[in-house]
MIGUKE-863143 format. One record per residue (C-alpha): residue in one letter; x, y, z. Coordinates in steps of 0.05 Angstrom, whole numbers, plus 5000, padded with zeros to 4 digits. Example, Ala and Ser with C-alpha at 12.3 -4.5 7.8 and 13.67 -1.06 7.14 Angstrom:
! residues 2
a524649105156/s527349795143/
//
This chain:
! residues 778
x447852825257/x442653295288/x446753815333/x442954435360/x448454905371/x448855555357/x456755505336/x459954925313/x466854765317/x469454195272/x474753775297/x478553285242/x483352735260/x487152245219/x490851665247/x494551155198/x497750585221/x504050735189/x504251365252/x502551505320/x502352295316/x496052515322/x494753205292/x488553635309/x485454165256/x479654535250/x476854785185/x477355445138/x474156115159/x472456715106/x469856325053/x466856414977/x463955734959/x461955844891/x458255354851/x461154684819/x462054694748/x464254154708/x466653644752/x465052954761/x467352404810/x469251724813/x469251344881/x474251104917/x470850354907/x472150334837/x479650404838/x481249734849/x485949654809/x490249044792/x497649044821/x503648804801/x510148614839/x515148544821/x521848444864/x523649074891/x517049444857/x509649554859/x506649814799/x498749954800/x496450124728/x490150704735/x487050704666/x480050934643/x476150404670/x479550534743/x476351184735/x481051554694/x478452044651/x482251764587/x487351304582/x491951744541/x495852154581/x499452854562/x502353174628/x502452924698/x504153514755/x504353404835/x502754094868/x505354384922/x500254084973/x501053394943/x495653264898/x496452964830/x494553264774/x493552814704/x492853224634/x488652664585/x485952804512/x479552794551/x478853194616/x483653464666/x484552954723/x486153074798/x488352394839/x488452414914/x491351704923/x483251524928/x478351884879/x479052154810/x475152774805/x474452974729/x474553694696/x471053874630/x468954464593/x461254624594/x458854874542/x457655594550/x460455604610/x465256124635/x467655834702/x469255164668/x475454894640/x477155144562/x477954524529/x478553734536/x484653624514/x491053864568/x496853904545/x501154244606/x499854404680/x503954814725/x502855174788/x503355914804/x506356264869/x499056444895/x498155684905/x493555764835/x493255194783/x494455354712/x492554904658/x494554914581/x490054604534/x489554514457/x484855194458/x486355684520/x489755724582/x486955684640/x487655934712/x483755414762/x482255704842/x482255094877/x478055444936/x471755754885/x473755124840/x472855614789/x477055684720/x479056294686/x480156194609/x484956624574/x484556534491/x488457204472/x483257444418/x483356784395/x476356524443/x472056484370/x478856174329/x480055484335/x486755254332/x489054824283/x494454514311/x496454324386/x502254784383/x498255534389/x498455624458/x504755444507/x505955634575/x511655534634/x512755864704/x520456204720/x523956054784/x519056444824/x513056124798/x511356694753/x507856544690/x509756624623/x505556444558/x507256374473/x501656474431/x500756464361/x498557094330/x499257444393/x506557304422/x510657284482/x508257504551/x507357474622/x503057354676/x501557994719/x496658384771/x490557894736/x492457874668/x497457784605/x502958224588/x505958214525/x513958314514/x515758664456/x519858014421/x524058354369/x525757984317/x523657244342/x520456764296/x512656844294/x512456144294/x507355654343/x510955434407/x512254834412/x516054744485/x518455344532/x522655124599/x526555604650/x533355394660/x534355474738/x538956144723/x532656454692/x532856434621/x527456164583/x528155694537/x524155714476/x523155174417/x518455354359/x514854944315/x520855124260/x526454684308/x528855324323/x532155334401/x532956034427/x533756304495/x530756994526/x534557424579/x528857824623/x530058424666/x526459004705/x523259494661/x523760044711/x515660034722/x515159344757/x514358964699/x519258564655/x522258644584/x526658184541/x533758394546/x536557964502/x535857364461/x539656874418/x538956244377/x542155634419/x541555114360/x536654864303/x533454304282/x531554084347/x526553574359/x526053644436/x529653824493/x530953864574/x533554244629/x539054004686/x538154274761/x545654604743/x543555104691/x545254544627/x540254374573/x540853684539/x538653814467/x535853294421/x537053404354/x531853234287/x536252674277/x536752334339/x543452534372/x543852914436/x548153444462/x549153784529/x549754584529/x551654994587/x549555714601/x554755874650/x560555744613/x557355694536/x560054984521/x557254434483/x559453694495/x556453184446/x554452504467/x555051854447/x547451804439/x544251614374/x537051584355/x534051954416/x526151964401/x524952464462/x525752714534/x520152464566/x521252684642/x525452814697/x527252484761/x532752684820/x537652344778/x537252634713/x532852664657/x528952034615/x530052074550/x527051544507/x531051164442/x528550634386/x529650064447/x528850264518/x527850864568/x534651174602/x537051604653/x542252094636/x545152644690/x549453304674/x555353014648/x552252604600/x553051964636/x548051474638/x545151274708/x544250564727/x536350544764/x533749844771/x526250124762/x528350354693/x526349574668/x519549654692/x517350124631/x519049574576/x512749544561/x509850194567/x509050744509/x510751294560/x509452034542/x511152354613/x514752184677/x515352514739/x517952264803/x513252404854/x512652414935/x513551874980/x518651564927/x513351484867/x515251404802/x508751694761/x508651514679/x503151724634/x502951274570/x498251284501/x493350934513/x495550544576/x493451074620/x497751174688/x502850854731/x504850894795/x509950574810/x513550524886/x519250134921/x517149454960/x519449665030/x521349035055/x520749025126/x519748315127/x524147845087/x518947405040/x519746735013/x515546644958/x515246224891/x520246744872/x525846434902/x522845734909/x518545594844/x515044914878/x511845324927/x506745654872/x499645434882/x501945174963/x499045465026/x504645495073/x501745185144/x506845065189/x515145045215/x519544735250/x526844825266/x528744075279/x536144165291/x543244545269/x541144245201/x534244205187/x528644755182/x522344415161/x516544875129/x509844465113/x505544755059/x498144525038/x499044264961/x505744224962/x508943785008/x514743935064/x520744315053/x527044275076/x531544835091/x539044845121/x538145155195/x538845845208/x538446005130/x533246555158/x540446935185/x542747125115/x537447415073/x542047535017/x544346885006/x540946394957/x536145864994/x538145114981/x532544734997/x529543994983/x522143874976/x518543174998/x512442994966/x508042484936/x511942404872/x518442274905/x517141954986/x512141715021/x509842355049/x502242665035/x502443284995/x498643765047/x502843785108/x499144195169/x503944065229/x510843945255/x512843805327/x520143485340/x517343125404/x521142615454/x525842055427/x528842455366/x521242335338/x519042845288/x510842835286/x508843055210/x500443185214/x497943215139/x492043095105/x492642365097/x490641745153/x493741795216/x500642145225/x506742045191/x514242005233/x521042145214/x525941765257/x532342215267/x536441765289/x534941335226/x532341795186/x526641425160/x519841645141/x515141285185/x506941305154/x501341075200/x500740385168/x508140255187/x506940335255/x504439685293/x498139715328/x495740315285/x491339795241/x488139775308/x485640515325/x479640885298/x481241155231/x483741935240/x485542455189/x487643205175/x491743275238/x492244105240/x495744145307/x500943605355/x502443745429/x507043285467/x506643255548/x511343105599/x508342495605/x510742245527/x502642325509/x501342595438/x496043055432/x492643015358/x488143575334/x484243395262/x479543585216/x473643275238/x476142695272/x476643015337/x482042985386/x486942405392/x491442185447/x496741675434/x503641455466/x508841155424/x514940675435/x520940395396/x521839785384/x528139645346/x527139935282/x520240025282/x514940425328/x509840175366/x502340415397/x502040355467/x496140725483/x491041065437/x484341395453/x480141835416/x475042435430/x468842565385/x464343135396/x458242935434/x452143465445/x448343025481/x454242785535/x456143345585/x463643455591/x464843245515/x468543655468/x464344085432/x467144055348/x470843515312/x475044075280/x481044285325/x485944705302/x490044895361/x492544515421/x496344935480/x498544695543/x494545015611/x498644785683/x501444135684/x493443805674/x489344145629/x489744345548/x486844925518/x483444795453/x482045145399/x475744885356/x473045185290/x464245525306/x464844995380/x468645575417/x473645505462/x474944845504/x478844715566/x480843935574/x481543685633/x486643045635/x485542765703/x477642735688/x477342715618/x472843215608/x471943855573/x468844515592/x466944935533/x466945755532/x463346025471/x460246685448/x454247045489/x449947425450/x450248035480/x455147955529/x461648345514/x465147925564/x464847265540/x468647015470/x467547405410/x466846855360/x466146095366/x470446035311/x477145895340/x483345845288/x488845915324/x491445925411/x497546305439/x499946355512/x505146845522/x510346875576/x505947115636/x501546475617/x495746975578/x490946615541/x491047005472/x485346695421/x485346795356/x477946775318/x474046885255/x471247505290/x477447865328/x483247755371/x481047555444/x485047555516/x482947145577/x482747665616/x481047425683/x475347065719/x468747205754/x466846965822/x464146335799/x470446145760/x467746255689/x473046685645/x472747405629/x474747545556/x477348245520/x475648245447/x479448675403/x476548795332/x477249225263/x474849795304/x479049775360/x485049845298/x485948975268/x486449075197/x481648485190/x478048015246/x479947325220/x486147235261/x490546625234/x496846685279/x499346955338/x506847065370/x511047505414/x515547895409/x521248095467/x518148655490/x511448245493/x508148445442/x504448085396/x504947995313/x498247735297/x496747505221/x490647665190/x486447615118/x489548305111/x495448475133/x500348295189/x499348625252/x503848895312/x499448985374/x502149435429/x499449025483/x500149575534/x497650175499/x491749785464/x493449955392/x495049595330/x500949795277/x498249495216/x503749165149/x501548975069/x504648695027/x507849305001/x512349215068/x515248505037/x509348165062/x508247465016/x501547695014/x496348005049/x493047295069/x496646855116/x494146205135/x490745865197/x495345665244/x501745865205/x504946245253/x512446005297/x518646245337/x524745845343/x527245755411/x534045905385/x532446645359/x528347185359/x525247105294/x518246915275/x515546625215/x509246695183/x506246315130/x500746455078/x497146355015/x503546584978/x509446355021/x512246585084/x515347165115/x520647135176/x523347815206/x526848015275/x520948515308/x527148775340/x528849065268/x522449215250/x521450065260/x515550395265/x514350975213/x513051745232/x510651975169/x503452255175/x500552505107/x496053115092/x488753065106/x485253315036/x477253545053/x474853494987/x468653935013/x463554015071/x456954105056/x450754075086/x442254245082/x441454015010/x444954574976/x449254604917/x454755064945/x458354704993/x460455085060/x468154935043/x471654554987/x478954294968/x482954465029/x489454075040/x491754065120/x498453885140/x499553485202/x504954125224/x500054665206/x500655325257/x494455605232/x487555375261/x482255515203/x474655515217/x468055555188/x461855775226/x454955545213/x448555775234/x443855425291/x440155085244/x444954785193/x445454195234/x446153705179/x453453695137/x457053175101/x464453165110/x467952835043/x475952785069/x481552275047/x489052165076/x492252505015/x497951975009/x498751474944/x501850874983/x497950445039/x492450945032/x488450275054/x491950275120/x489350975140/x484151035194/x479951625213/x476551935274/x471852565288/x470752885347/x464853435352/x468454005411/x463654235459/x459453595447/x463152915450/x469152835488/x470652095450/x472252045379/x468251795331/x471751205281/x468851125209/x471250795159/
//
């Protein structure tokens, strides 16, 4: 980007689907870039890390080879502008929901980090980071990305155990530190001071916690438990007023929001203490191994057999996520924003772990164990007792109707396949037509029928006069007329028209006629492989063919016209590659591609159509489109390789769902996609199952996360112009930073600083004072 300006001001933007607020910020005046030191980074394209769901839960592991420093974790610590912090035996991690950028010491390097191994990480009231590790503490500007190392006298003595150096913050923020050989002090006007102790052990700290009345609570390597009093010393500094041993042989302990401690004793048991009113109440508990971290309802304490949650009065509390860490050898836990749950484990390295929000109620092999390795493809709501879904693999199923009205009642179902009825195992359409007829197109010769009203299974070779019709297979799509015609699409048999008749017991072929692609014949159709058939007036069809565009039949004449792709023309169809048709209520041709969602948008002079293409960039989550449906207030729910997809057909813009909204998955299938004329729900199916939801119910969110510019830099240089600035979408303040005429080349590195759907945000520039329009990137 080459801008010849003399002043430039830099205009950021984030939009994610899960939002419409759209925040403007500019960037950070009055800066001191100093130089990087010991940092590394891993992209964003690495963390791809394998997921796990479970029924109300995600759970993402990050481990070493997701670009974690090292999978055994000591501290985890969310700051106050969101960003996660991970203490490993290797490196200090930070986690912005994208990229892991890694600290380490250098060696004799000042500005770096003390040691490798963190241990503790807390955060002062100046916004500054401090960081205990096995040799030092550590004071880390975000803004210089610079460290200040503290070792008390001790810089040229290695420690010998983990235990020499401790540190906490009080209820203000203010930092406190235990050292061994060197005592008990306090953070204050840029360095340590030390409290005169008195007669407390000399002893290595092993933990030190405020209660939230502000005593400290102190636990030395000897399972001694004491608490220190602080007040004013007259000067502006503190001074221990008093202290006293709370209890010994103490293993490990916690504090309550209410002032309590929970104690764990050397022998397992546990015991609640109070520092208002002095009382002790002794639980139940036996063989406690330790507290490992704290949530909004109470602490996690670990035993021999599971993790727990226990609250002030000693009670256990009954959290369904609490199963989830079975299986992991968890050394911290904190509970996070946007309603994480974050565990560090030995050797496992982290988890995050979120509720499901399920927006739209899935039906997966979960609740119906014969749909695993099927492709749902298609519905059908026959009757008041009969809702048909046909899956590719697996056969039809059969639901009671109007089971989609209780989502918390258990689904009785029957499945139809090749092992038990006549019926092909891939089953890509339903229609209930004329006659009490239900059409069934699968994969195998012909179509099958079920008669309702003697509910038999009717195949192709049943049906007299089929033994005389071109062979046909793969029928992906049915359309019934007025007239009683059938209208067949296949896979690569062409179209198929066909009338049918009873006769008795048994059905009967009065007319059949079949239309192959022909290149060489004008007015033919123009592929063999139709998936979608929609009716246009009372004469025509619309069809929908897979890389032979878009075809309008014409049943008076028999013959097609055929709209495809233009190279270069913007107006005509964006991709020959037609999977699925939809024509809403105000008779809108809406065509679905491999390449984008597309709207007949009118026509020229000479009568051929006009076409709006809608793509990625114009907000899709993906271009292959597999379904389309409406919604009351005419909007559509498109399905997608990625995602479901709420376009807001009158403001042009898309609101974007995965899975982690209930989705089945984020593929759905070609041509999976139905709304029952007896409700308002709609139903799409996919490589995992199907999802139905009222859109009626379905509420869009408001949250809009942080923007985090992990730096700007520009010309080459080291030291980049700004680095590590969080934003808030309801920041007052306007920061800048001002650049000279000729440093007219800067990289912007920036992420939505959110750890759930962070795939779902999209981002925009705008240059003021030189483009108007914003600029999407990915």
């Amino acid at each position: 980007m080459n801008l010849n300006i003399v002043c430039l001001g830099i205009v950021l933007f984030l939009f994610c689907s899960c939002n419409r607020k759209q925040k403007i910020v500019d960037l950070e005046s009055n800066l001191n870039v100093l130089k990087e030191i010991s940092l590394s980074k891993i992209p964003s394209e690495s963390i791809e890390s394998v997921q796990t769901e479970t029924s109300n839960y995600i759970i993402q592991q990050l481990d070493n080879t997701k670009g974690l420093s090292n999978s055994s974790v000591n501290a985890i610590f969310q700051d106050s502008e969101n960003l996660l912090w991970i203490g490993t035996w290797d490196g200090l991690n930070r986690y912005d929901g994208n990229i892991f950028t890694i600290f380490r010491p250098e060696a004799d390097n000042k500005n770096g980090i003390s040691n490798h191994v963190i241990l503790k990480i807390e955060e002062d009231n100046t916004g500054a980071l401090w960081v205990l590790t096995m040799h030092g503490i550590n004071r880390y500007n975000k803004k210089t990305n610079k460290f200040q190392q503290f070792f008390f006298s001790r810089e040229n003595i290695p420690p010998l155990t983990e235990s020499e150096f401790n540190m906490t913050v009080d209820t203000a923020n203010q930092v406190f530190c235990a050292v061994k050989d060197w005592g008990i002090g306090y953070f204050n006007d840029g360095e340590f001071q030390l409290l005169e102790s008195g007669d407390l052990p000399k002893a290595a700290v092993k933990k030190m916690q405020f209660t939230l009345a502000g005593d400290l609570l102190i636990l030395f390597e000897n399972k001694i438990l004491y608490s220190l009093h602080f007040a004013d010393d007259g000067s502006g500094g503190k001074t221990i007023s008093d202290y006293k041993l709370i209890s010994e042989n103490v293993r490990d302990f916690g504090t309550f929001s209410n002032s309590k401690t929970c104690v764990i004793s050397v022998s397992g048991d546990v015991k609640i203490l109070s520092s208002l009113n002095h009382k002790s109440q002794t639980l139940y508990e036996k063989d406690i191994n330790s507290f490992v971290g704290y949530t909004s309802e109470g602490l996690v304490l670990s035993n021999k057999s599971e993790y727990f949650i226990l609250d002030s009065l000693g009670a256990r509390v009954n959290s369904s996520w609490l199963k989830y860490l079975e299986n992991q050898k968890i050394t911290t836990l904190i509970e996070g924003s946007e309603n994480v749950i974050w565990t560090g484990t030995d050797g496992d390295g982290l988890f995050e772990m979120y509720p499901i929000q399920k927006s739209f109620n899935p039906v997966t092999k979960a609740q119906i164990p014969e749909l695993n390795g099927g492709i749902v493809r298609t519905f059908y709501e026959i009757d008041e007792k009969s809702f048909l879904v046909g899956t590719k693999g697996k056969g039809l199923f059969q639901f009671s109707s109007k089971f989609y009205l209780n989502s918390q009642e258990s689904l009785q179902y029957k499945n139809f396949n090749e092992s038990n009825s006549k019926l092909n195992n891939s089953v890509f359409s339903l229609l209930k037509g004329q006659d009490n007829l239900v059409f069934i197109g699968t994969d195998g010769e012909g179509i099958s029928v079920f008669d309702i009203n003697t509910s038999t299974l009717i195949n192709w070779p049943d049906i007299i006069g089929s033994n005389q019709c071109d062979y046909f297979k793969s029928v992906y799509t049915i359309y019934q007329d007025n007239n009683g015609y059938i209208w067949l699409g296949s896979n690569g048999y062409g179209m198929i028209r066909l009338k049918l008749e009873r006769l008795g017991k048994k059905l009967k072929i009065n007319e059949f006629k079949k239309y192959i692609a022909n290149s060489r014949v004008q007015g033919s159709l123009s592929s063999n492989i139709i998936f979608s058939i929609v009716p246009y007036n009372n004469n025509k069809l619309w069809i929908g063919t897979r890389l032979g565009g878009l075809n309008l039949f014409d049943k008076e004449t028999d013959l097609f016209k055929s709209y495809k792709r233009i190279k270069d023309d913007p107006k005509s169809l964006s991709n020959n590659d037609v999977l699925c048709l939809y024509a809403d209520e105000n008779n809108k041709l809406w065509i679905g591609t491999s390449f984008g969602l597309n709207l007949l948008e009118s026509y020229k002079s000479d009568g051929e159509p006009i076409f709006k293409n809608y793509t990625v960039k114009d907000g899709l989550p993906n271009n292959t489109i597999h379904g389309i449906a409406s919604d009351k207030q005419s909007n559509l729910w498109i399905s997608t390789n990625f995602g479901l997809s709420n376009f807001i057909v009158n403001e042009s813009r898309f609101i974007n769902y995965t899975k982690s909204e209930g989705l089945q998955n984020n593929e759905f299938a070609d041509g999976a996609f139905y709304q029952p004329d007896s409700s308002d729900y709609i139903f799409m199916g996919g490589i995992k199952g199907f999802n139905y939801f009222l859109p009626s119910e379905i509420k869009e969110s408001t949250i809009v996360p942080n923007i985090f510019i992990e730096k700007i830099s520009g010309q080459n240089k080291d030291e980049p112009y700004l680095q590590s600035l969080v934003i808030s979408p309801n920041s007052k303040t306007s920061p800048f930073i001002e650049l000279e005429y000729n440093q007219n080349f800067f990289d912007v590195e920036l992420s939505a600083l959110t750890f759930i759907n962070s795939e779902k945000c999209q981002y925009a520039y705008q240059l003021e004072n030189f483009n108007d329009d914003w600029t999407n990137i990915n």
